[in-house]
N, C-alpha and C positions, 0 to 999 in steps of 0.2 A: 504494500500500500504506500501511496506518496501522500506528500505530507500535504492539508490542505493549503490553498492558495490564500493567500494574503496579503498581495500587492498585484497590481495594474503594473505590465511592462507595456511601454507604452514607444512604439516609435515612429517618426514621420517618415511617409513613404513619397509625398507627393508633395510639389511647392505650393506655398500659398499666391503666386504670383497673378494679379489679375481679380483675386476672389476678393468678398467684398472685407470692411472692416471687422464683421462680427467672427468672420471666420481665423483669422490673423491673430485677435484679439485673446480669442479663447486656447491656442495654440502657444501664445507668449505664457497666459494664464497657466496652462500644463507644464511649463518649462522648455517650450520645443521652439527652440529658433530654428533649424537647419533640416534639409534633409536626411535621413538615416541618421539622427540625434534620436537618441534611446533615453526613456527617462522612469523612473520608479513611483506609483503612488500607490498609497493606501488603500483599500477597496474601501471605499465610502458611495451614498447615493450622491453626493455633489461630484464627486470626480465621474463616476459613470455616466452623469449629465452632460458633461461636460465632453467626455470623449465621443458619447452618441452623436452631438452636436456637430463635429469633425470624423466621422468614422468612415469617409471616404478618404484619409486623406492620413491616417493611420494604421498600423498594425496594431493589435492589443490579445497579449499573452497574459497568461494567469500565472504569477511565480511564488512559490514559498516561501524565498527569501528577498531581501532587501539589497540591493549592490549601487554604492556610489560609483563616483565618476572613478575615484583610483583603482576600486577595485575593475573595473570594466575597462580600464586602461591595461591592468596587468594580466589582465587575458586574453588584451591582443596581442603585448608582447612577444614573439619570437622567443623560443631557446635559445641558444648561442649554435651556432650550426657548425662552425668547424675547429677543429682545433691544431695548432701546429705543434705537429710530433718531433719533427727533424727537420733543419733545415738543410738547403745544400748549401756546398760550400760553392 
């Protein structure tokens, strides 16, 4: 069994470019300036309102846990891919 969900992963898929003010507005509201900007919220009925609202214009996951921006940075990090054994002379 997995654990119940308790955050909105929330990320923009599509510009706001052209759409009207209400749309943009509630978008800043969510935390989402940019496209493919990924953002974490509470399951609350106002943030569910809120992403309805935009739901052409988002992706929305259900996740267990909470992940800031550092965490979410060091999982895109790369390993270190090579390492030097010997060099030549």
């Amino acid at each position: 069994m997995s654990a119940p969900a308790k955050y909105f992963k929330v990320t923009q898929l599509k510009s706001t470019i052209g759409l009207p003010r209400l749309y943009k507005d509630t978008l800043e509201t969510l935390g989402l300036r940019r496209r493919h900007q990924t953002v974490y919220h509470k399951i609350t009925p106002q943030q569910a309102g809120q992403i309805a609202r935009v739901k052409e214009l988002v992706k929305v996951e259900l996740s267990p846990v909470y992940k800031d921006k550092a965490q979410m940075r060091a999982e895109r990090k790369p390993l270190p891919g090579f390492v030097v054994v010997k060099r030549r002379a």
